[in-house]
C-alpha positions in Angstrom: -4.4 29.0 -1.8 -1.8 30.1 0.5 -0.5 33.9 -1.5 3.2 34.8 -2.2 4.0 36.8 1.6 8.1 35.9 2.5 11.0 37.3 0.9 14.2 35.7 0.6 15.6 36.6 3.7 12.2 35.7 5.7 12.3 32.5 4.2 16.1 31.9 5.1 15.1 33.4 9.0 12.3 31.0 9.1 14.0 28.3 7.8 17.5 28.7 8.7 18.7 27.5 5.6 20.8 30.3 4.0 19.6 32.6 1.2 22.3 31.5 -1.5 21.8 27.8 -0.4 17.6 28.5 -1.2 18.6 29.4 -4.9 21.1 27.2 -5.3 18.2 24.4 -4.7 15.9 26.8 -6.7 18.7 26.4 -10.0 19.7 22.7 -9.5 16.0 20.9 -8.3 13.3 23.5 -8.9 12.5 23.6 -4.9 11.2 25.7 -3.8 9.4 27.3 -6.6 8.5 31.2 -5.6 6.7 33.5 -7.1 8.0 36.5 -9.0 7.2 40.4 -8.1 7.5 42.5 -11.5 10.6 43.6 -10.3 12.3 39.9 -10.4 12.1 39.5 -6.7 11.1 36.0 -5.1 8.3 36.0 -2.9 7.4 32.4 -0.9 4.3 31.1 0.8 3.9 29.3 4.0 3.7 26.3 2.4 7.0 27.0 0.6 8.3 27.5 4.2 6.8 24.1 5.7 8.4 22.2 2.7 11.6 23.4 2.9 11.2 22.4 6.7 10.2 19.5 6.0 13.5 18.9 3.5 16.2 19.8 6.5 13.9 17.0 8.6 14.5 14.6 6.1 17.8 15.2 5.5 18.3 15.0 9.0 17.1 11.3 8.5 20.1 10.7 6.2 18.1 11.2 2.4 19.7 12.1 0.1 18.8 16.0 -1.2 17.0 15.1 -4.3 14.9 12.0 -2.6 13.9 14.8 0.1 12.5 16.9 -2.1 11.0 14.7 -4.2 9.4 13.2 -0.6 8.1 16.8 0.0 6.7 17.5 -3.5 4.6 14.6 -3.1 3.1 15.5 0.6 2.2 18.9 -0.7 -0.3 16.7 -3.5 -3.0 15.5 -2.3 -2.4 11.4 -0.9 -3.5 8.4 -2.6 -6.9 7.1 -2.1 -6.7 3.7 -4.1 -4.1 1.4 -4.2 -4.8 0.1 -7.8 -5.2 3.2 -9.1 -2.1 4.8 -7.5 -0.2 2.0 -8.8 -1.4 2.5 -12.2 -0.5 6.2 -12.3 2.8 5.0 -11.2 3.3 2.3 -13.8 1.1 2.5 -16.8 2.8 -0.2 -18.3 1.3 -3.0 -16.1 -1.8 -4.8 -17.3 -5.0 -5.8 -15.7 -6.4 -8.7 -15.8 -10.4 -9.6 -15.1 -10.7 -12.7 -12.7 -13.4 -14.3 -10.6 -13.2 -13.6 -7.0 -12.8 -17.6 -6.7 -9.3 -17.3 -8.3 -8.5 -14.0 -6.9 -8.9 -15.8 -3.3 -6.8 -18.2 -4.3 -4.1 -16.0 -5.5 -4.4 -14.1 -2.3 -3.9 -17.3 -0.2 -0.9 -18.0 -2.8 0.7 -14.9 -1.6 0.4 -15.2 1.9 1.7 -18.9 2.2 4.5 -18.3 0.3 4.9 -15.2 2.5 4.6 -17.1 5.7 6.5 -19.8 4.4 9.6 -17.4 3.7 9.1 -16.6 7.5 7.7 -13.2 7.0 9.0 -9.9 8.6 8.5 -6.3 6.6 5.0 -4.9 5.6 1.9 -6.9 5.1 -1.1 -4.5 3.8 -4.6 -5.7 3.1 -8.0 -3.9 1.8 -10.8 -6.1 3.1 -14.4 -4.4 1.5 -16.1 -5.1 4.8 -15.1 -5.9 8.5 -17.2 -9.6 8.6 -14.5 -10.6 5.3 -11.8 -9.7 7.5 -13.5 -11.3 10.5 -13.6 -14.6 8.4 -10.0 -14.7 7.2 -9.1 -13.2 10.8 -7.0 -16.6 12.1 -5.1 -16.1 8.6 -4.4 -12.5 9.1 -3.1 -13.3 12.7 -0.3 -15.6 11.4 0.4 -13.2 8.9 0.7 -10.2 11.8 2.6 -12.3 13.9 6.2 -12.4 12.5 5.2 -9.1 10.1 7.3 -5.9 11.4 4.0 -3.9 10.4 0.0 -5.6 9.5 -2.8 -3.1 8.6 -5.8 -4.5 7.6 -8.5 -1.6 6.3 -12.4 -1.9 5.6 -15.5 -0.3 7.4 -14.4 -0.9 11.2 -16.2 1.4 13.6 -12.4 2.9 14.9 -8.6 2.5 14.8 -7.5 -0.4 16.9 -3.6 -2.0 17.3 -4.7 -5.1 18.8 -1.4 -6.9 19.9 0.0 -10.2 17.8 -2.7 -9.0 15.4 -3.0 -6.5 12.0 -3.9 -2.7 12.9 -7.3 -2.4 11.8 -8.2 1.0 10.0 -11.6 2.3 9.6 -12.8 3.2 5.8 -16.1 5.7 4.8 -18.5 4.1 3.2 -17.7 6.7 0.3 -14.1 5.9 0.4 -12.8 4.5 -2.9 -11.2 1.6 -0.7 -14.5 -0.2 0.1 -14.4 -1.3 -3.5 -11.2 -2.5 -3.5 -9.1 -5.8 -2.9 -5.6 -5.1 -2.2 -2.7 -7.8 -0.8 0.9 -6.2 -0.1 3.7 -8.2 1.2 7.2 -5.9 1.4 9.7 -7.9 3.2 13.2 -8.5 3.0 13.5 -11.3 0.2 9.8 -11.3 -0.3 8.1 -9.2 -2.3 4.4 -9.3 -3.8 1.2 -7.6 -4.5 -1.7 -8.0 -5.8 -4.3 -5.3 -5.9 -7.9 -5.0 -7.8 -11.3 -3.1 -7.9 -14.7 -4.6 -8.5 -16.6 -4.3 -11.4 -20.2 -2.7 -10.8 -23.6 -3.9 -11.8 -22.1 -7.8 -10.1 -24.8 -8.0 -7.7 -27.0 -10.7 -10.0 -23.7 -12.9 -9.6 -23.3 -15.5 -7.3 -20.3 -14.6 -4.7 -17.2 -16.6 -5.4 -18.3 -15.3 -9.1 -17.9 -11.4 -8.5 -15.4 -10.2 -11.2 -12.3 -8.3 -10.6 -10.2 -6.0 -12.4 -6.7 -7.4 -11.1 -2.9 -6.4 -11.6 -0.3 -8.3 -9.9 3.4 -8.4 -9.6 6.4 -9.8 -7.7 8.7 -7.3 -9.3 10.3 -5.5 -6.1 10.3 -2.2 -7.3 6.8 -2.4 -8.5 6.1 -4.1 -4.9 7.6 -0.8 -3.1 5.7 1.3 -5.3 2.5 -0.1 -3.7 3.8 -0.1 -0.2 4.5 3.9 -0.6 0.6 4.4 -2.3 -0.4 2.3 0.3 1.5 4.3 3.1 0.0 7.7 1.5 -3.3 6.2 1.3 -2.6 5.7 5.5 -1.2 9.1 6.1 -4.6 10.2 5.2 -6.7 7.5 7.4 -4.3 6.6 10.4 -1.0 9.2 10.4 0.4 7.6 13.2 0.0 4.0 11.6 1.8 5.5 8.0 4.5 7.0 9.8 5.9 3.7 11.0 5.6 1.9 7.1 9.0 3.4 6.1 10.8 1.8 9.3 8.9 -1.7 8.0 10.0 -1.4 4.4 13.4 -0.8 5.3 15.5 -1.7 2.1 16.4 -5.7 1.7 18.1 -5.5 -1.6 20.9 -8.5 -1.0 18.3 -10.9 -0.3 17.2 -13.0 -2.9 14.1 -11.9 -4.1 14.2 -14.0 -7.2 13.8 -17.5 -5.3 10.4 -15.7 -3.4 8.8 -14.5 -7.0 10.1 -18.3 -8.4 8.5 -20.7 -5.5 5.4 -17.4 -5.7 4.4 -18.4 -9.2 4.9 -22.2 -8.9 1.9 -21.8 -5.4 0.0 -19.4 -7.8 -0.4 -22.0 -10.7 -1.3 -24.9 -8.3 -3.6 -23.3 -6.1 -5.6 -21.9 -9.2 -5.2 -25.7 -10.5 -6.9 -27.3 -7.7 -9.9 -25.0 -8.0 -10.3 -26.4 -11.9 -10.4 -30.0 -10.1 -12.7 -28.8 -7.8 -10.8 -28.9 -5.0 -9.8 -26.6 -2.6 -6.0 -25.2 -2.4 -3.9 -26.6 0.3 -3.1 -23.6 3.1 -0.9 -23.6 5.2 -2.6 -21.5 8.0 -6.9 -21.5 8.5 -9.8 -24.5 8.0 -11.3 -22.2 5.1 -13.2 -24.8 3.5 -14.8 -24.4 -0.3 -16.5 -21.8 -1.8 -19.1 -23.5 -2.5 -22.0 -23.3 -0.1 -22.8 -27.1 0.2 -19.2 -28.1 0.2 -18.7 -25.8 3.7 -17.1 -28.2 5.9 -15.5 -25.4 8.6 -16.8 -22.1 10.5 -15.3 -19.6 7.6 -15.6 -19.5 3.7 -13.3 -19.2 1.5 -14.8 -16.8 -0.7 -15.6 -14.8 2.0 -11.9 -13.3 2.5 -13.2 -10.1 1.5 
């Protein structure tokens, strides 16, 4: 831990920022928060310096004061490392439900017709638990980068790579709490979804398209952009350059209506799920994935094998 080294007036030199200005957003916000000498005086660390920095920079950006702090509160915590459970700190209040990863693919493939369908733009994110289930939906995920303002696609690739009309492909450890994961994020003007899940252990005795799934889901927009920003944090860490840039791609699309995506959203959702209880496949509007089932395979990619 950084220790207690600038006074006031260091802090105000370093920073520029004025010394009365430092406790008026010490009285009104709690920021910075310095340590006190016996005698009552304030004493800041480096990292109080580098966060107040990093206030002015935002505010430079046009945030407001208290959303800059907040902003620099959180990159002084250590970043996200799983979407679901990021989200769930965020909102305890939403409920997980356990699905087959037959049903999850079709919920997935719900999402990003519906998406392409609205004609796309924003942020697409998507947690694939190993680079050959990102290699078979690959076509899919091509549509999906093409009109997307920003596509990241994460799992165990060897290295960062921003190939163009195509999602940015970031590299996971095999320790990383990711490679468990199943994670779908569209944030786009008028079109908002997510659907993010982890894989229950001890699954390896069940056949594929049966692997179970601990799933939440929305198309709520503000529990959308709460995904969007664990998912950027959960970037900052793995590709900085890549996370910088989610911000510009979430850029706010509150007069569009939103209401009309989640509404056509659920209508796809119940039918696609339908047509796997007739055992058929979902009509897509992108990709040949043919069923899940191994003697059904009709085309070069399975379904199931999404991620």
């Amino acid at each position: 831990m950084t220790s207690p080294e600038l006074s006031t007036a260091q802090l105000s030199s370093r920073t520029g920022l004025p010394a009365g200005t430092l406790r008026m957003w010490e009285s009104r916000h709690g920021f910075p928060s310095p340590a006190r000498l016996p005698g009552g005086h304030r004493r800041y660390s480096e990292r109080d310096a580098e966060a107040v920095l990093e206030v002015l920079r935002l505010r430079q950006q046009g945030l407001s004061l208290p959303a800059a702090i907040e902003r620099a509160r959180r990159h002084e915590q250590p970043g996200e490392r799983s979407v679901f459970a990021g989200l769930r700190r965020r909102r305890p209040d939403l409920a997980a439900t356990v699905v087959p990863k037959r049903q999850l693919v079709a919920l997935s493939h719900a999402i990003e017709d519906e998406y392409l369908a609205h004609a796309g733009g924003g942020f697409v994110f998507g947690s694939f638990q190993r680079r050959e289930f990102f290699h078979a939906a690959e076509a899919r995920w091509r549509e999906l980068a093409r009109t997307a303002r920003l596509a990241v696609a994460v799992a165990d690739f060897p290295e960062i790579t921003e190939p163009q009309l195509a999602p940015a492909q970031v590299p996971l450890q095999v320790r990383h709490p990711m490679v468990r994961e199943w994670t779908l994020i569209v944030d786009a003007p008028g079109a908002h979804a997510c659907l993010t899940g982890w894989e229950h252990p001890g699954d390896g005795n069940l056949a594929d398209h049966a692997r179970r799934f601990e799933v939440i889901w929305s198309f709520e927009r503000e529990i959308v952009r709460a995904a969007s920003e664990v998912a950027a944090e959960l970037l900052n860490e793995l590709a900085p350059e890549i996370a910088a840039r989610v911000p510009d791609s979430i850029a706010d699309g509150s007069g569009s209506d939103g209401l009309r995506f989640g509404s056509a959203l659920a209508h796809r959702m119940v039918e696609y799920v339908a047509e796997l209880g007739q055992g058929r496949e979902p009509s897509r509007s992108t990709g040949t994935e043919p069923s899940s089932e191994p003697d059904a395979d009709a085309g070069p990619a399975r379904a199931d094998s999404t991620r």
